[in-house]
Backbone as CSV, one residue per row, in Angstrom:
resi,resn,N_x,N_y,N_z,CA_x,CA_y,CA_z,C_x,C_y,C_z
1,UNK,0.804,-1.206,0.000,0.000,0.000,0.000,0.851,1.276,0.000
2,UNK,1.866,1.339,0.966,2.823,2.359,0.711,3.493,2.985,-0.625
3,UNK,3.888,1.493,-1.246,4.686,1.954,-2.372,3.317,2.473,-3.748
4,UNK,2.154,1.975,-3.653,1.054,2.504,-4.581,0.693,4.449,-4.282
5,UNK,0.628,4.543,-2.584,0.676,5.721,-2.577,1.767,6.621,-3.061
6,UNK,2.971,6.359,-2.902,4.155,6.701,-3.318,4.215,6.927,-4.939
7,UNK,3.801,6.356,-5.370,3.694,6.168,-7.103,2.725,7.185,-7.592
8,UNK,1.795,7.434,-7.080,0.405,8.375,-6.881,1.036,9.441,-7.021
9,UNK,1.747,10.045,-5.536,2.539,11.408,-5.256,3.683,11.578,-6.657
10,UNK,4.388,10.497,-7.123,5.508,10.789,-8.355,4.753,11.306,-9.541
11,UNK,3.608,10.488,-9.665,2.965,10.368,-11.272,1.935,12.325,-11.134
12,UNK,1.674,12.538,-9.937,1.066,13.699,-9.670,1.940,14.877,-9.680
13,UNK,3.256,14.735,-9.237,4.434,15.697,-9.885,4.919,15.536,-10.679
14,UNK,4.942,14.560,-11.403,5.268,14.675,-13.101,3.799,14.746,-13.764
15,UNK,3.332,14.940,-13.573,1.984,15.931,-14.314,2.002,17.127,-13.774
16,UNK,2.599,18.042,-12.596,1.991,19.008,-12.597,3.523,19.665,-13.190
17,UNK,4.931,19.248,-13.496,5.485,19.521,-13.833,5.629,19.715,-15.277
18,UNK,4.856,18.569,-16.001,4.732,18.718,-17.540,3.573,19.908,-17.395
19,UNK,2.328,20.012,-16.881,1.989,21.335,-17.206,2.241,22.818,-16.575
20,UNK,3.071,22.711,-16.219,4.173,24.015,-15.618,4.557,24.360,-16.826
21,UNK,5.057,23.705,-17.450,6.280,23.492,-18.810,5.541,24.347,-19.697
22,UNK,4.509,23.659,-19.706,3.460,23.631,-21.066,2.931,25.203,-20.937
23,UNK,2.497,25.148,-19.333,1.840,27.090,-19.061,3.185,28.152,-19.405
24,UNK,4.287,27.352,-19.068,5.631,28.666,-19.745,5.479,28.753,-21.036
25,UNK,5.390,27.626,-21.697,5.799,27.732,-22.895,4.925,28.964,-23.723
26,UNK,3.576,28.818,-22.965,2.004,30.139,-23.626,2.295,31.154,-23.156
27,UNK,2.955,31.262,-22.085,3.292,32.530,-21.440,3.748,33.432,-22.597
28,UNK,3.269,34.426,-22.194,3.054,36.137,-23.523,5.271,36.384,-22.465
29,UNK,5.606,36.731,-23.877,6.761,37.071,-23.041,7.364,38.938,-23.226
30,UNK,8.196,39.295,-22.134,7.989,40.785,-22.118,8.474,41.532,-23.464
31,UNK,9.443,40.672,-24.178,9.893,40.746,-25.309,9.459,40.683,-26.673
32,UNK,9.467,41.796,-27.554,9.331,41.687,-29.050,10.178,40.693,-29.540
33,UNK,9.354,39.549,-30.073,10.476,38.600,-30.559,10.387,39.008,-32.340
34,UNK,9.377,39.391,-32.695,8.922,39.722,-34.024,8.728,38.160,-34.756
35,UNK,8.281,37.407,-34.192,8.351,35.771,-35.038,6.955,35.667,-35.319
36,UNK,6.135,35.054,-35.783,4.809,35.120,-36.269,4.215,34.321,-35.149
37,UNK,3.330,35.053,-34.651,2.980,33.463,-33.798,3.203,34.093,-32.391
38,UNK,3.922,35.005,-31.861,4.626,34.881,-30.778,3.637,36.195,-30.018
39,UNK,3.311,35.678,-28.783,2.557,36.667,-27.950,3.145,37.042,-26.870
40,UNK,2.878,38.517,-26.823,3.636,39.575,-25.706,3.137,40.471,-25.106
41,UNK,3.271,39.962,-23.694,2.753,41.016,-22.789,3.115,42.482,-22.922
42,UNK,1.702,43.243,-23.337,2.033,44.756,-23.530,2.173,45.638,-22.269
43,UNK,3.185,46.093,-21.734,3.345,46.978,-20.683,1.950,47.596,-19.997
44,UNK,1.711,48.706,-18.956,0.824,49.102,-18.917,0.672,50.493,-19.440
45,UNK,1.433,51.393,-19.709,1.443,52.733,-20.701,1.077,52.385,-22.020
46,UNK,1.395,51.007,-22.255,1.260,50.742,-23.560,-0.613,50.009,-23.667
47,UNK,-1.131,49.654,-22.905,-2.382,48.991,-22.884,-3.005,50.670,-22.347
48,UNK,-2.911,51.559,-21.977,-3.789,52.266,-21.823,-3.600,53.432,-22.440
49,UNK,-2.876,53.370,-23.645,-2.718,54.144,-24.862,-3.690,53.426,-25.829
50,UNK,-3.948,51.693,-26.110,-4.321,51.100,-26.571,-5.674,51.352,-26.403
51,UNK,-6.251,51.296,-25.221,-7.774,51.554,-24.255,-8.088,53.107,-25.156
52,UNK,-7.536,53.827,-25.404,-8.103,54.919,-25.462,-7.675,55.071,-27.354
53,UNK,-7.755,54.049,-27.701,-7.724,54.261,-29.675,-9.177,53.381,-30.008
54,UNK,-10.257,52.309,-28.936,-11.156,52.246,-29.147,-12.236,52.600,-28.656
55,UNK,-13.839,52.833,-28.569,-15.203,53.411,-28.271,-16.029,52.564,-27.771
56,UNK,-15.562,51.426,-28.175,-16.666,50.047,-27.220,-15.701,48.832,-27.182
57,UNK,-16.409,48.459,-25.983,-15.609,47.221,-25.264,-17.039,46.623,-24.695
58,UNK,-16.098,45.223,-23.998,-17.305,44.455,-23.311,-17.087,45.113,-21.599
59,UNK,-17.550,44.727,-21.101,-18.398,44.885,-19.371,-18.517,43.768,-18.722
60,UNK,-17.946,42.792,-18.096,-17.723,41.854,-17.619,-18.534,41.899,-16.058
61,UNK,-19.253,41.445,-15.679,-20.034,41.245,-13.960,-20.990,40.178,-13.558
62,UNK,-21.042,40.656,-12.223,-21.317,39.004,-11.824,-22.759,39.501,-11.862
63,UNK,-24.020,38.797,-12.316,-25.019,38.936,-12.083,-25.760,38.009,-11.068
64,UNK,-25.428,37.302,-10.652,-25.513,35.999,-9.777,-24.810,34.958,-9.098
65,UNK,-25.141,34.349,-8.230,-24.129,33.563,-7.901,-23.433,32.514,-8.924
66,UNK,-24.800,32.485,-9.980,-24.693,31.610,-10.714,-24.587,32.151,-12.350
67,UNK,-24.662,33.229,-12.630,-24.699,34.059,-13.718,-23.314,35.079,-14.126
68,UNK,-22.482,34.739,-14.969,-21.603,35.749,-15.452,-22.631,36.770,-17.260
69,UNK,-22.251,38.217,-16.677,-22.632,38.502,-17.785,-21.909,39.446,-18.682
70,UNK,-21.488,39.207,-19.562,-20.689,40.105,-20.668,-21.250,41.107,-21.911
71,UNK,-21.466,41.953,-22.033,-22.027,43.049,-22.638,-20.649,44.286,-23.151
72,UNK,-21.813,44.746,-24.270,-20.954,45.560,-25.006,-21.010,47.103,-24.908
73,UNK,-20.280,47.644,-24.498,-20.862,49.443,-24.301,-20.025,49.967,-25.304
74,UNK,-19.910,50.842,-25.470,-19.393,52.489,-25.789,-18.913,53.191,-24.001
75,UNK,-17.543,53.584,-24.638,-17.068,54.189,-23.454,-15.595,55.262,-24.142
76,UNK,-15.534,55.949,-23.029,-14.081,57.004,-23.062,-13.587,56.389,-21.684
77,UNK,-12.153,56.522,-22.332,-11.004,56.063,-21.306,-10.345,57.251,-21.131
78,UNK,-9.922,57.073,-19.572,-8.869,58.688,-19.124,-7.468,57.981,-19.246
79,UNK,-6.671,59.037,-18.738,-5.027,59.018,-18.493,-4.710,57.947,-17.601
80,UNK,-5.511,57.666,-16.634,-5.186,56.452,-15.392,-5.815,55.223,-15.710
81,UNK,-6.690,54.553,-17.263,-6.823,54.001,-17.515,-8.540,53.622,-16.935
82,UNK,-8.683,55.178,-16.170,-10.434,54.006,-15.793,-11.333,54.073,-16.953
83,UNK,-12.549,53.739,-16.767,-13.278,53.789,-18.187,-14.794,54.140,-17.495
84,UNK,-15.223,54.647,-18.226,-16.537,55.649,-18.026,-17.469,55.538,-19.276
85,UNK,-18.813,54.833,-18.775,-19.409,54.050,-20.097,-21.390,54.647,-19.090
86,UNK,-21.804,54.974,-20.027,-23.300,55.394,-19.690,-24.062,53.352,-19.586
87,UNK,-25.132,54.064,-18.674,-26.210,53.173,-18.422,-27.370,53.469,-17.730
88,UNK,-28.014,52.527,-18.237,-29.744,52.893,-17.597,-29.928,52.059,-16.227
89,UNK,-30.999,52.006,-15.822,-31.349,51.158,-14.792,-30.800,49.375,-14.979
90,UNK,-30.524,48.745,-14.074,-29.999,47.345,-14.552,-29.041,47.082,-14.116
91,UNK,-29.078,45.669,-14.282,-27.739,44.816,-13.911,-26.229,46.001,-13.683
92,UNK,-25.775,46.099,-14.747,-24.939,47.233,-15.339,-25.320,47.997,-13.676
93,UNK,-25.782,49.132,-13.610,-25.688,49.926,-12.529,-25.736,49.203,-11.335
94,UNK,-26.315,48.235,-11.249,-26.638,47.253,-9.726,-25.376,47.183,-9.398
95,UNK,-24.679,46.626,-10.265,-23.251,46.216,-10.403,-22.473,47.468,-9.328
96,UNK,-22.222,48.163,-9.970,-21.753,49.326,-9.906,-22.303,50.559,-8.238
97,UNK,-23.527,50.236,-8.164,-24.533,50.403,-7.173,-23.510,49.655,-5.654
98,UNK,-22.786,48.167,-6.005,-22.464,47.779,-5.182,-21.409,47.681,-5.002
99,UNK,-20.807,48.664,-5.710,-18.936,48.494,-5.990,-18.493,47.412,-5.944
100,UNK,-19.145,46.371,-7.201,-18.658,45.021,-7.574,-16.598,45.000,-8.096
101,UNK,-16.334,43.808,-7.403,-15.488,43.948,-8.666,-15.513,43.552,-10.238
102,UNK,-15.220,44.162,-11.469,-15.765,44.076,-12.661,-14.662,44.325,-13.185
103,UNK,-14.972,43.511,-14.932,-14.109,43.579,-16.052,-14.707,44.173,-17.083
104,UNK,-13.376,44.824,-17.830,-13.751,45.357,-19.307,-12.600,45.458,-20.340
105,UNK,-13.304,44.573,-20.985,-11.871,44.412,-22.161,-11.831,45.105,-23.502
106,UNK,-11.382,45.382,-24.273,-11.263,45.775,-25.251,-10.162,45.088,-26.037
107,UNK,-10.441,45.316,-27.690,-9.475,44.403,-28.448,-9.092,44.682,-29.994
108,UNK,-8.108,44.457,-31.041,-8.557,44.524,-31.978,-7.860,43.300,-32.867
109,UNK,-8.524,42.546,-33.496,-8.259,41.554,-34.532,-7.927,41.441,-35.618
110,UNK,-7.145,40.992,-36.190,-7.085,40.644,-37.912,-7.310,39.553,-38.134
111,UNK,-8.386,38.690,-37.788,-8.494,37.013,-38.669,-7.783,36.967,-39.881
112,UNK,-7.483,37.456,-40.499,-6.496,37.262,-41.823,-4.986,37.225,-41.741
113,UNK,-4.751,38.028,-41.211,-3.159,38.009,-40.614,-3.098,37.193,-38.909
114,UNK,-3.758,36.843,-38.820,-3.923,36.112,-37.107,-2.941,37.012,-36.214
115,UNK,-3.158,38.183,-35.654,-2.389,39.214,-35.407,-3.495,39.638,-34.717
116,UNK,-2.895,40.954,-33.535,-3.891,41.468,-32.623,-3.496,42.058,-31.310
117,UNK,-4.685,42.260,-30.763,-4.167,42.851,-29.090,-5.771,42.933,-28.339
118,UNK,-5.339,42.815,-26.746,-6.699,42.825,-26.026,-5.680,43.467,-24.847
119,UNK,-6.924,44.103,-24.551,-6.239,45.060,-22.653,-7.296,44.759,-22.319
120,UNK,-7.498,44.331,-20.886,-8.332,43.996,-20.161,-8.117,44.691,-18.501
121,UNK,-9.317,45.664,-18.354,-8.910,46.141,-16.973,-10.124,45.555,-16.075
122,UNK,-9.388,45.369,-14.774,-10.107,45.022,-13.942,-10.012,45.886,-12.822
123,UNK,-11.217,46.048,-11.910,-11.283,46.775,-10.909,-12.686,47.242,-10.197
124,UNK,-12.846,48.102,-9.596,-14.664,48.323,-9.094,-14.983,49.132,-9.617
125,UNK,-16.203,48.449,-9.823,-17.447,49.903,-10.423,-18.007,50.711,-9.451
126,UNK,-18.421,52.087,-10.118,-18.783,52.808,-9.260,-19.985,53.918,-9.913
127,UNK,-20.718,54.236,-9.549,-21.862,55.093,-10.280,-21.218,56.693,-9.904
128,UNK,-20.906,57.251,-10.756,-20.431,58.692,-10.512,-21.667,59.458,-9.671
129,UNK,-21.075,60.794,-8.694,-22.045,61.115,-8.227,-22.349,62.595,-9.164
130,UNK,-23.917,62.860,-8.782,-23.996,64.245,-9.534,-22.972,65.217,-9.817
131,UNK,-22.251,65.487,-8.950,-21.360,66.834,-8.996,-19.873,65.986,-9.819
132,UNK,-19.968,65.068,-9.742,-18.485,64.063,-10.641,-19.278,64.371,-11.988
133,UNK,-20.544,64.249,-12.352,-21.122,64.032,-13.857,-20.750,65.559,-14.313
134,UNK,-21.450,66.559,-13.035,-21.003,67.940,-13.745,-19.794,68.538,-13.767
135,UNK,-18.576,67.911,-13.212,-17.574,68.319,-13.205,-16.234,67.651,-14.551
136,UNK,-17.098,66.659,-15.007,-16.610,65.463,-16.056,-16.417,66.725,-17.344
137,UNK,-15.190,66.482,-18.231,-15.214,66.887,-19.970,-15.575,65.707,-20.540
138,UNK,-15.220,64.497,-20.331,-14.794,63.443,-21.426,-15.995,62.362,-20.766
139,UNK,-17.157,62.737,-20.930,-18.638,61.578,-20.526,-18.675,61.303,-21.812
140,UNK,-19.104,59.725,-21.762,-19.509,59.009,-22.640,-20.570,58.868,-23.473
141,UNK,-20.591,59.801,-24.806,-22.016,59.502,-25.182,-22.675,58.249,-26.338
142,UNK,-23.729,57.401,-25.879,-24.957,56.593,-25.563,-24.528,56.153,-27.489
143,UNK,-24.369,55.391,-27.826,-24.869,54.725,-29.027,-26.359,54.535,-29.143
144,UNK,-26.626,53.426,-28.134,-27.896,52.785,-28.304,-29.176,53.918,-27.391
145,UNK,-30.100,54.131,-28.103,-31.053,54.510,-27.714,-32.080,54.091,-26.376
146,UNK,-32.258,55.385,-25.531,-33.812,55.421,-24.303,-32.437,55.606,-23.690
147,UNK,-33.302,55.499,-22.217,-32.527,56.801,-21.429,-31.139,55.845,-20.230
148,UNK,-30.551,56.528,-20.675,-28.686,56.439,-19.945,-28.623,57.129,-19.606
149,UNK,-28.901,57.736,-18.110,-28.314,58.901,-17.772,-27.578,58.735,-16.308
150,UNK,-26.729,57.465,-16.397,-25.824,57.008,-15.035,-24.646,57.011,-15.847
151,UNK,-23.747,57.396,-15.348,-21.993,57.022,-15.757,-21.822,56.302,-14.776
152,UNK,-21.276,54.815,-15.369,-20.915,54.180,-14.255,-18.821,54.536,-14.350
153,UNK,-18.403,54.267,-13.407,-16.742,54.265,-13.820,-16.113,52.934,-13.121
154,UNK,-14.949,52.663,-13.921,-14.245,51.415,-13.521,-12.957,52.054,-13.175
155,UNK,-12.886,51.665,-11.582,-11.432,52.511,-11.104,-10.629,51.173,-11.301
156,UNK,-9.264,50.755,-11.884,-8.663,50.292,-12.424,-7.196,49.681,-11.038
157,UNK,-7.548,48.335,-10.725,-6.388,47.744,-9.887,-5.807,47.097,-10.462
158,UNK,-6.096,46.544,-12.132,-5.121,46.149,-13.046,-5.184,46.305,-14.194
159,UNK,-4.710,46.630,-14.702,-4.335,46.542,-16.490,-3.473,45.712,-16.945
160,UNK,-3.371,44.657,-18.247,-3.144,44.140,-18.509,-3.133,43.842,-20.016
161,UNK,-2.076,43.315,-20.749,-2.255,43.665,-22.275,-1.674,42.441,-23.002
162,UNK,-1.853,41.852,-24.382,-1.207,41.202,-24.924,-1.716,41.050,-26.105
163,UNK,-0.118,41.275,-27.110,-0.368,41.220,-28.504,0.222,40.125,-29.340
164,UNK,-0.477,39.291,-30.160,-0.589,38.239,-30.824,0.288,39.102,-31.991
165,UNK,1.741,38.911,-32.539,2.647,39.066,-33.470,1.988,38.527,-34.887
């Protein structure tokens, strides 16, 4: 019985060692290698230069214990990377209502050249208060139609970036 448990513990570190290996090998590395194929973690000056060349992203929150929900807004990004996206009553503000923690990614693709980049910030939402809405230049205005008149904001505890060569 000893030596079966023993064999258990070996065969369980040589599996978690082959996928150690395997998670380095995907690992985005800090380096431009310029090889086709090769993915690299984009700094954070560099992901929130990125954040602010697109207008809609997704909205990542928990709607339930049992519910993740992902949605698409329109938003302006500042200098510190938070993001400030209108909403109506809903999930979206509940969220935000409870200073969830929440995601929002943004991205851009070439399926043809298999090439690209995504920044993804994470951090809490927060519903701006009146005198933040009137004191705001850069509010987000509404693509989709009926009434948005909450800015929610995502204060930002990480940023994160990576571009597919």
């Amino acid at each position: 019985m000893p030596s079966r448990a023993l064999d258990n513990a070996r065969l369980a570190a040589d599996l978690l060692a082959v996928s150690n290996a395997e998670r380095l090998a995907l690992a985005p590395t800090e380096a431009d290698t310029g090889e086709p194929g090769s993915l690299r973690r984009l700094p954070r000056d560099e992901c929130i230069r990125l954040l602010a060349t697109r207008r809609v992203g997704r909205f990542a929150h928990v709607v339930s214990a049992r519910a993740l929900d992902v949605v698409p807004v329109n938003y302006v990004s500042r200098a510190d990377g938070s993001v400030l996206f209108r909403s109506g009553p809903g999930p979206k503000l509940s969220a935000a209502d409870r200073r969830d923690v929440v995601a929002f990614e943004v991205d851009a693709i070439d399926e043809e050249r298999m090439t690209g980049w995504s920044v993804l910030v994470t951090g809490r939402a927060r519903k701006l208060r009146d005198e933040e809405v009137r004191d705001a230049a850069d509010l987000p205005r509404p693509w989709a139609s009926g009434p948005r008149n909450h800015i929610v904001l995502i204060q930002p505890t990480r940023i994160e970036g990576r571009e597919l060569i």
